[in-house]
Every structure is written in C-alpha cells, then in structure tokens.
Biopython code that builds the backbone (N, CA, C, O; Angstrom):
import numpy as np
from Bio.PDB.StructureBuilder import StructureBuilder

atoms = [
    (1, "UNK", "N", (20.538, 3.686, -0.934)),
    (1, "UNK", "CA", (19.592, 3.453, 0.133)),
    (1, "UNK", "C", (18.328, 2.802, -0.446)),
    (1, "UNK", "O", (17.743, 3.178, -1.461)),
    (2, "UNK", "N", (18.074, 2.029, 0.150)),
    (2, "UNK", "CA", (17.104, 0.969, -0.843)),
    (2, "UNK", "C", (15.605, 1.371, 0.412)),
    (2, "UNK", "O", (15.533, 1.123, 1.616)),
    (3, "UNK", "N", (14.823, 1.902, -0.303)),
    (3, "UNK", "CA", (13.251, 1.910, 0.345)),
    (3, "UNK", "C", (12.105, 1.393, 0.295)),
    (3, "UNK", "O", (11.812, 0.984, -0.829)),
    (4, "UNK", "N", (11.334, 1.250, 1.084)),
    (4, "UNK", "CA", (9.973, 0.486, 1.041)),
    (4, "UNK", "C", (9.308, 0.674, -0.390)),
    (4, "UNK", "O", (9.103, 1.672, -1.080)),
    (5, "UNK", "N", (9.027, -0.821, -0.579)),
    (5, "UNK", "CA", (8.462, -1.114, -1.753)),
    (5, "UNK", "C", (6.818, -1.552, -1.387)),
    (5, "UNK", "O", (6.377, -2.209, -0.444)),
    (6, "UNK", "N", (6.029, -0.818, -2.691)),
    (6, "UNK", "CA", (4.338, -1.235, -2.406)),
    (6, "UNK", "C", (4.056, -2.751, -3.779)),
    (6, "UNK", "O", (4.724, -2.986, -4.786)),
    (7, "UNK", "N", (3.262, -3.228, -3.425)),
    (7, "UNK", "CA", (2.740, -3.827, -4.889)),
    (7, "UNK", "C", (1.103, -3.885, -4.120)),
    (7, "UNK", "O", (0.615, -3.911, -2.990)),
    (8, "UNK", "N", (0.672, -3.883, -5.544)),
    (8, "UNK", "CA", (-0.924, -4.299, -5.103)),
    (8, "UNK", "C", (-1.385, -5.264, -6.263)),
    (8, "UNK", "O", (-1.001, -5.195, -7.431)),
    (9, "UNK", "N", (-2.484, -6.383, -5.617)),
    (9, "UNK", "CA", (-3.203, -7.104, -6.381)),
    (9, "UNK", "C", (-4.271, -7.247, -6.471)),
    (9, "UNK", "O", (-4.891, -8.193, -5.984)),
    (10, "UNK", "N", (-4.976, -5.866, -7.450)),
    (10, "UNK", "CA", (-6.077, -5.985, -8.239)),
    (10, "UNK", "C", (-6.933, -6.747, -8.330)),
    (10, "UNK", "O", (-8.091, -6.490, -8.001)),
    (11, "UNK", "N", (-6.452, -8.111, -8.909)),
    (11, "UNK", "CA", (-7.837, -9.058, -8.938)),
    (11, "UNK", "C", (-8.197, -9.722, -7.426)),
    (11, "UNK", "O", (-9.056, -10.584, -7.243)),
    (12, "UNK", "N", (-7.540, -9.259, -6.629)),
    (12, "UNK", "CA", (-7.231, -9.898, -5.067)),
    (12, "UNK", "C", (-8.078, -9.084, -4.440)),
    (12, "UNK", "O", (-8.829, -9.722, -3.701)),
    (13, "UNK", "N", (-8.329, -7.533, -4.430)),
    (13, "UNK", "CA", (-8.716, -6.488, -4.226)),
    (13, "UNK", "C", (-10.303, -6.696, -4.035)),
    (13, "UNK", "O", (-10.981, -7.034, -5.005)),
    (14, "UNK", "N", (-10.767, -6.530, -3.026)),
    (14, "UNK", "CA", (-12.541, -6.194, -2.830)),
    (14, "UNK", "C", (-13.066, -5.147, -3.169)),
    (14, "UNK", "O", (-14.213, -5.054, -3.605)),
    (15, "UNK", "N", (-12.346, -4.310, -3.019)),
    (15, "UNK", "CA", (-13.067, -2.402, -3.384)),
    (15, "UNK", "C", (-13.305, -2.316, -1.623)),
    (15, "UNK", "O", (-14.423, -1.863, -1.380)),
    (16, "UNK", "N", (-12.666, -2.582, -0.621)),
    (16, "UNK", "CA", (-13.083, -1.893, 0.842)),
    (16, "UNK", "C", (-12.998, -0.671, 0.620)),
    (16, "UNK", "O", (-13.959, 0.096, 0.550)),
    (17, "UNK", "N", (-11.703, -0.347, 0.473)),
    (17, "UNK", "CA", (-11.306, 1.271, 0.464)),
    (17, "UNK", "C", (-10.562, 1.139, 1.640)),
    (17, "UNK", "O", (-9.971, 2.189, 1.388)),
    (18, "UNK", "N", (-10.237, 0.914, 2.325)),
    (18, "UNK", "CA", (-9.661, 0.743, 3.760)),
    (18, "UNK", "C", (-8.081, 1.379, 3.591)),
    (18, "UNK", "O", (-7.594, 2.072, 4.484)),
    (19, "UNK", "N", (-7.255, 1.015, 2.177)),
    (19, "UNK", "CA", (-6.247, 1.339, 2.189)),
    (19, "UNK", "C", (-6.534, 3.108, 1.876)),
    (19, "UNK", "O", (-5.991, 3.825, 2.717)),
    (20, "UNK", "N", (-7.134, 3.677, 1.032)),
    (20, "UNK", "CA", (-7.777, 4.766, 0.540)),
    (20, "UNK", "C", (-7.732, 5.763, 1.604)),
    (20, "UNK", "O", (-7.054, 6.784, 1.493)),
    (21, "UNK", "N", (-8.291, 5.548, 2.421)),
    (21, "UNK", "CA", (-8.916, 5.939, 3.625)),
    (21, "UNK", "C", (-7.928, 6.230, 4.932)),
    (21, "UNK", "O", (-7.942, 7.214, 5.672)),
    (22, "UNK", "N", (-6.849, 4.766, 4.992)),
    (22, "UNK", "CA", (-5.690, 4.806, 5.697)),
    (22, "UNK", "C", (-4.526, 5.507, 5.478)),
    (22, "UNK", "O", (-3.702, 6.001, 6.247)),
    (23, "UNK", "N", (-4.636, 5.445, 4.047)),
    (23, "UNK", "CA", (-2.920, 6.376, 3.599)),
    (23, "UNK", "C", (-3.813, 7.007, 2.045)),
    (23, "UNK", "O", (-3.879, 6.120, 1.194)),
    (24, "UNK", "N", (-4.365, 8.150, 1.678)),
    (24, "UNK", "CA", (-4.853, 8.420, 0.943)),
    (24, "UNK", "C", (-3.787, 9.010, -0.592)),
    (24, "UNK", "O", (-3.912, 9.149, -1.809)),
    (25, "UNK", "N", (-2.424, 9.258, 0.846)),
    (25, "UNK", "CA", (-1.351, 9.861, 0.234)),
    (25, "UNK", "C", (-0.953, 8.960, -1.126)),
    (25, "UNK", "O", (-0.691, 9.531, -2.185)),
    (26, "UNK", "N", (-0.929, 7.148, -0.968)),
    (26, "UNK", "CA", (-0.163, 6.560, -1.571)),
    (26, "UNK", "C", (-1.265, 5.433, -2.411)),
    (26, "UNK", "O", (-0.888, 4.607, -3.242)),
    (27, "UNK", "N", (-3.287, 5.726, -1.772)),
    (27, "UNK", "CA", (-3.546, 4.625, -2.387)),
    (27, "UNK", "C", (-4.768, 5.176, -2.781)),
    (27, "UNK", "O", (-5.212, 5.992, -1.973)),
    (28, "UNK", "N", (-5.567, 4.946, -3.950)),
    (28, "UNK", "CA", (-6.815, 5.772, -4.276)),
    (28, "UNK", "C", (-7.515, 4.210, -4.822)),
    (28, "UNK", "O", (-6.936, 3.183, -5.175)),
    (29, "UNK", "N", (-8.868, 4.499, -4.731)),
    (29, "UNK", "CA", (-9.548, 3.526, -5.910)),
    (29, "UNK", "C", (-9.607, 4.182, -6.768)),
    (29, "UNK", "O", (-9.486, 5.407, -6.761)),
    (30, "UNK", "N", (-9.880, 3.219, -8.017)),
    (30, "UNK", "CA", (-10.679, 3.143, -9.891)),
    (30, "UNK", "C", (-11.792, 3.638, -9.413)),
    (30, "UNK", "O", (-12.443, 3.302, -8.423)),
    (31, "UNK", "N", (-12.006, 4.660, -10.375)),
    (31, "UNK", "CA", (-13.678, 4.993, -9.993)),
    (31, "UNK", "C", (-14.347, 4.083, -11.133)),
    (31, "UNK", "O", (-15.380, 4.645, -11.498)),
    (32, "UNK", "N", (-14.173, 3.091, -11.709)),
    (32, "UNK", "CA", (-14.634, 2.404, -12.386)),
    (32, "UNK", "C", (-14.457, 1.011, -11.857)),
    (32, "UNK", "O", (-14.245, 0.113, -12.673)),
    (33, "UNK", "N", (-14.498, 0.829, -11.007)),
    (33, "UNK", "CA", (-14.378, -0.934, -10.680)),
    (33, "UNK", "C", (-14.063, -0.711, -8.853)),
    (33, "UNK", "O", (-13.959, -1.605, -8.014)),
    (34, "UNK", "N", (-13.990, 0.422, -8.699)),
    (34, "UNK", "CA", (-13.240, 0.436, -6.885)),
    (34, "UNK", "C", (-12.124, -0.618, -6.187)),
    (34, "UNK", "O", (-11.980, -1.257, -5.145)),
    (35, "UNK", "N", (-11.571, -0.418, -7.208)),
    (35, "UNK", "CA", (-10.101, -1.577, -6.735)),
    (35, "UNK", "C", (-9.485, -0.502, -6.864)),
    (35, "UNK", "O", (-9.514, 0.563, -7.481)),
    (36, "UNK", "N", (-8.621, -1.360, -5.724)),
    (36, "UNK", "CA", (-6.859, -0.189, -5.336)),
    (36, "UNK", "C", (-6.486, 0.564, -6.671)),
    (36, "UNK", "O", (-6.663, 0.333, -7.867)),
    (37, "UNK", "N", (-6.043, 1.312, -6.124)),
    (37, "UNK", "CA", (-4.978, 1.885, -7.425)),
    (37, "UNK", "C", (-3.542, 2.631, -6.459)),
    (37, "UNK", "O", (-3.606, 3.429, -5.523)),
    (38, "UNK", "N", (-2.383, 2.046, -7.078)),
    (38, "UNK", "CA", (-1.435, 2.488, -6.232)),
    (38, "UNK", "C", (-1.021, 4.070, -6.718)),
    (38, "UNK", "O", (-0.600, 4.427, -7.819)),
    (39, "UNK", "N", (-1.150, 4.465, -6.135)),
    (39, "UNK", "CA", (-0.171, 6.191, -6.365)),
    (39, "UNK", "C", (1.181, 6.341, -6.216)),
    (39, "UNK", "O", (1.799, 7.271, -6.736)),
    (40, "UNK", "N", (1.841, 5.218, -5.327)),
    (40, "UNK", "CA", (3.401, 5.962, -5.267)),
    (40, "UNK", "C", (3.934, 4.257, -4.457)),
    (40, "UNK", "O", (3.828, 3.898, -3.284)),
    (41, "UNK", "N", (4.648, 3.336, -5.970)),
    (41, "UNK", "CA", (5.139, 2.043, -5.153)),
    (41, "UNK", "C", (6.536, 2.699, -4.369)),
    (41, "UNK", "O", (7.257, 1.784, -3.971)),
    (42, "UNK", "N", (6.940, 3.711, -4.138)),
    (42, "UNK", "CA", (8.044, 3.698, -2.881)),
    (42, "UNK", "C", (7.758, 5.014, -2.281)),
    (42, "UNK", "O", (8.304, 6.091, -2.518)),
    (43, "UNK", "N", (6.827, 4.740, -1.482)),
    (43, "UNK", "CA", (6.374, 6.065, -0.859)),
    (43, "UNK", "C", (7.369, 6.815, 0.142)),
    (43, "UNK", "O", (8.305, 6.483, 0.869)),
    (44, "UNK", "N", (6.744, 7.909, -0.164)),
    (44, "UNK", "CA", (8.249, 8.660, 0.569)),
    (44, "UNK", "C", (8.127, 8.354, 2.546)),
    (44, "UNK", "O", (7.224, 7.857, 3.219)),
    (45, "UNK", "N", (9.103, 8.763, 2.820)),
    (45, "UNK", "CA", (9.132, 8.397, 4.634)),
    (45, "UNK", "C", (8.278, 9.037, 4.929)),
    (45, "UNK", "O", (7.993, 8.550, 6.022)),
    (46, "UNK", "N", (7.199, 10.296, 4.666)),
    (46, "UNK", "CA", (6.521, 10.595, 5.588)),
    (46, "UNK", "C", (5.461, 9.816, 5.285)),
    (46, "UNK", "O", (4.931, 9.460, 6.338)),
    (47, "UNK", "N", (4.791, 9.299, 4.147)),
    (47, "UNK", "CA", (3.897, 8.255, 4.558)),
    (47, "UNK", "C", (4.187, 7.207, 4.741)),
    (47, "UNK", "O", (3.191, 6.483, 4.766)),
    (48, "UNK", "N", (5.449, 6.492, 4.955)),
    (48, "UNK", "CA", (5.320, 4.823, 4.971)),
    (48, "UNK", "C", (4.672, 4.057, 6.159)),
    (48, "UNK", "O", (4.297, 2.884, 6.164)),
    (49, "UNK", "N", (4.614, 5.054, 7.260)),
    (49, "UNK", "CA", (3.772, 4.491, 8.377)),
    (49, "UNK", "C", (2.202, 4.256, 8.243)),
    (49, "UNK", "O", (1.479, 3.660, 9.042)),
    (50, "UNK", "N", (1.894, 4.785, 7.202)),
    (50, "UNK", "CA", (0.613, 5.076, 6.640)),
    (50, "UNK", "C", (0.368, 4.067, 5.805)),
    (50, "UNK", "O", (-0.648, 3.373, 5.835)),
    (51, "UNK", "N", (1.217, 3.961, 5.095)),
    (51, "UNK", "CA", (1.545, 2.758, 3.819)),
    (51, "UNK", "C", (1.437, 1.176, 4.906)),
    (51, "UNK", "O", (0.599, 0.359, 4.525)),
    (52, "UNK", "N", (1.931, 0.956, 5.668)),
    (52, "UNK", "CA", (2.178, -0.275, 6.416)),
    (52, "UNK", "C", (0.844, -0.615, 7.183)),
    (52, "UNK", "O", (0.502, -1.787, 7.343)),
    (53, "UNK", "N", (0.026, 0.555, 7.699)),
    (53, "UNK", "CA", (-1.009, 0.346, 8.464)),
    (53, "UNK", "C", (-2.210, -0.125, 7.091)),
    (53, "UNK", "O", (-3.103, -0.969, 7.166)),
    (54, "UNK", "N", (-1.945, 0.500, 6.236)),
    (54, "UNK", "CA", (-2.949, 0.384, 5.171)),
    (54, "UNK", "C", (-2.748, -0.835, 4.760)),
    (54, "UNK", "O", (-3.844, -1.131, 4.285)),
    (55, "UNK", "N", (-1.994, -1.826, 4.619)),
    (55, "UNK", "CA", (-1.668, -3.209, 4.189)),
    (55, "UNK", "C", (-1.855, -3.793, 5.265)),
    (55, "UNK", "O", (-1.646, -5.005, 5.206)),
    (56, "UNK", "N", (-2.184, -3.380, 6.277)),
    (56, "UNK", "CA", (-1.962, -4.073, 7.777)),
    (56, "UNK", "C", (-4.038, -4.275, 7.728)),
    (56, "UNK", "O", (-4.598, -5.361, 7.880)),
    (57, "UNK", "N", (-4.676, -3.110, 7.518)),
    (57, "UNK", "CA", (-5.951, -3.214, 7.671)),
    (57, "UNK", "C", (-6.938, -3.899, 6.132)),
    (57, "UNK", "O", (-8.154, -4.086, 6.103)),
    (58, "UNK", "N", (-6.034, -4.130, 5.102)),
    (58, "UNK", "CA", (-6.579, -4.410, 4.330)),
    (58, "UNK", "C", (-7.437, -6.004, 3.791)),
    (58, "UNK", "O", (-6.971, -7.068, 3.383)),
    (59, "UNK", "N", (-8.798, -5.557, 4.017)),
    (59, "UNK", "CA", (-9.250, -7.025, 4.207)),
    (59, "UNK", "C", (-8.766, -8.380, 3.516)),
    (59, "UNK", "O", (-8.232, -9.372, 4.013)),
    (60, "UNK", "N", (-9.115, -8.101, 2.270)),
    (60, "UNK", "CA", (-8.062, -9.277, 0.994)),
    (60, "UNK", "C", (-6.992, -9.760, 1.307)),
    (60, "UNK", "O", (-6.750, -10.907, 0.932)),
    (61, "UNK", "N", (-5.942, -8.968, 2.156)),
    (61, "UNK", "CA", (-4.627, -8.655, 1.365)),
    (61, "UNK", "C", (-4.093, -8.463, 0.287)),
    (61, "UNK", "O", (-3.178, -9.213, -0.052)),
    (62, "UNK", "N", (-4.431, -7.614, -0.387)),
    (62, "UNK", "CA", (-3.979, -7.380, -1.345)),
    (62, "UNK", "C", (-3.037, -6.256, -1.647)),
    (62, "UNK", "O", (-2.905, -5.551, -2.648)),
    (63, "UNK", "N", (-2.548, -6.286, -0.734)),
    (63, "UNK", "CA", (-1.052, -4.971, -0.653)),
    (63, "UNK", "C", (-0.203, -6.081, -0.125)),
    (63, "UNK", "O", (-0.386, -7.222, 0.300)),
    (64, "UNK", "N", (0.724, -5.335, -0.312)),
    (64, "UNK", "CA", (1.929, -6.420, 0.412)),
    (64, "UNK", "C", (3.179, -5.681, 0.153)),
    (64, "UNK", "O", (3.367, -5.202, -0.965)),
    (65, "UNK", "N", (4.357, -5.501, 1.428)),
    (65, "UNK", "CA", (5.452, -4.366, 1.241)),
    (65, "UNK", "C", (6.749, -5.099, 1.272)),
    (65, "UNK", "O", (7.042, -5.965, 2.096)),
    (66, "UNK", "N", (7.417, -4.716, 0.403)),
    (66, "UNK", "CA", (9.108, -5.215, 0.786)),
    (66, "UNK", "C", (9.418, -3.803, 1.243)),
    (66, "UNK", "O", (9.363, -2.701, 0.697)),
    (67, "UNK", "N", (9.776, -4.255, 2.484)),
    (67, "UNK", "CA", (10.999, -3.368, 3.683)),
    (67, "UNK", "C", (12.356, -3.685, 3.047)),
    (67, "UNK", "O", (12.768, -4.656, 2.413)),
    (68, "UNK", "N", (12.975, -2.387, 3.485)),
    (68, "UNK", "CA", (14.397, -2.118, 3.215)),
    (68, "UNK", "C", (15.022, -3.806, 4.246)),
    (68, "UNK", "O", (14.214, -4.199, 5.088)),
    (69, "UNK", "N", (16.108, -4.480, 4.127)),
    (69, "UNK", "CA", (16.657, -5.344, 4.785)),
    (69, "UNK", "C", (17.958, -4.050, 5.593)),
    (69, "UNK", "O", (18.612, -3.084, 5.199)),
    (70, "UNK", "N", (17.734, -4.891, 7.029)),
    (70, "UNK", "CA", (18.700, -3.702, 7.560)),
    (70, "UNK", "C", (19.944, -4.674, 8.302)),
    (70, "UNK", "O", (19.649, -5.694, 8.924)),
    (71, "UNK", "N", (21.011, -4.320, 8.181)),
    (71, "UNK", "CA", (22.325, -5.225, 8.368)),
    (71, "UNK", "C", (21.929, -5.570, 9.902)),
    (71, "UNK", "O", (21.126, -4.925, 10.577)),
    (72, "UNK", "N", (22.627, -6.675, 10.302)),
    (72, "UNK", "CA", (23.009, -7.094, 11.207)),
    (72, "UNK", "C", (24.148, -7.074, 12.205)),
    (72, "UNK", "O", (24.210, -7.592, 13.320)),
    (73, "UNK", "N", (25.203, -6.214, 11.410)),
    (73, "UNK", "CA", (26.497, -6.381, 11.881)),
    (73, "UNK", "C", (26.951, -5.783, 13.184)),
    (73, "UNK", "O", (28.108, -5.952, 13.570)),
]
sb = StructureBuilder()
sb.init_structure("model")
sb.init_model(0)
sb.init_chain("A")
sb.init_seg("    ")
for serial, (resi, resn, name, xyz) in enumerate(atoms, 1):
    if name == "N":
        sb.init_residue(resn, " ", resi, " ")
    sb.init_atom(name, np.array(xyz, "f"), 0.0, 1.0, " ", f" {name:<3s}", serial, name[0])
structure = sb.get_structure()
C-alpha cells in the first residue's frame, strides 16, 4: 500500500509557520532559522488531511505531496 508522501523546500521556505500551526503533528520550525522542518515524510492517515491543508495554505510553496495513484479499473 503505497502512502502519501511529504517533501519540503527549505531554501523555498519563508518561516510563515502556517504549516506548523496547520498540522503541528507532521511539521515544526528550526528554532534557529524558522524554516519548516518535516517530522513525519509519510504521515500517518490520521493526519494527512492536515498534511494537505498545510501545503494547501503554505505561502512559498514549499511543501509539496505525492498522493498514493489510485487504479482506474
């Protein structure tokens, strides 16, 4: 079973906090620079709705998710 994947890009990163704040479960800042720091690149199902909104509100973009691909058949 293949699950949601996180990446984050650091130098892309403003320090909002927005993801922090949105899913605290899966994203913290550096207390030395306030850029993302990821906690968990395949977060479990109870946060991924959390995980998606947090890349969804993030000013930069600097999150970005690969979703599971789901058949067609």
């Amino acid at each position: 079973m293949t699950t949601t994947r996180l990446r984050v890009d650091r130098e892309r990163c403003i320090g909002a906090g927005m993801c922090a704040l949105t899913a605290p479960e899966v994203f913290d800042q550096d207390p030395d620079d306030g850029r993302v720091l990821l906690l968990h690149t395949e977060p479990p199902a109870t946060h991924r709705t959390a995980a998606r909104m947090a890349a969804g509100v993030c000013p930069s973009r600097a999150i970005s998710l690969q979703e599971p691909e789901t058949s067609g058949s």
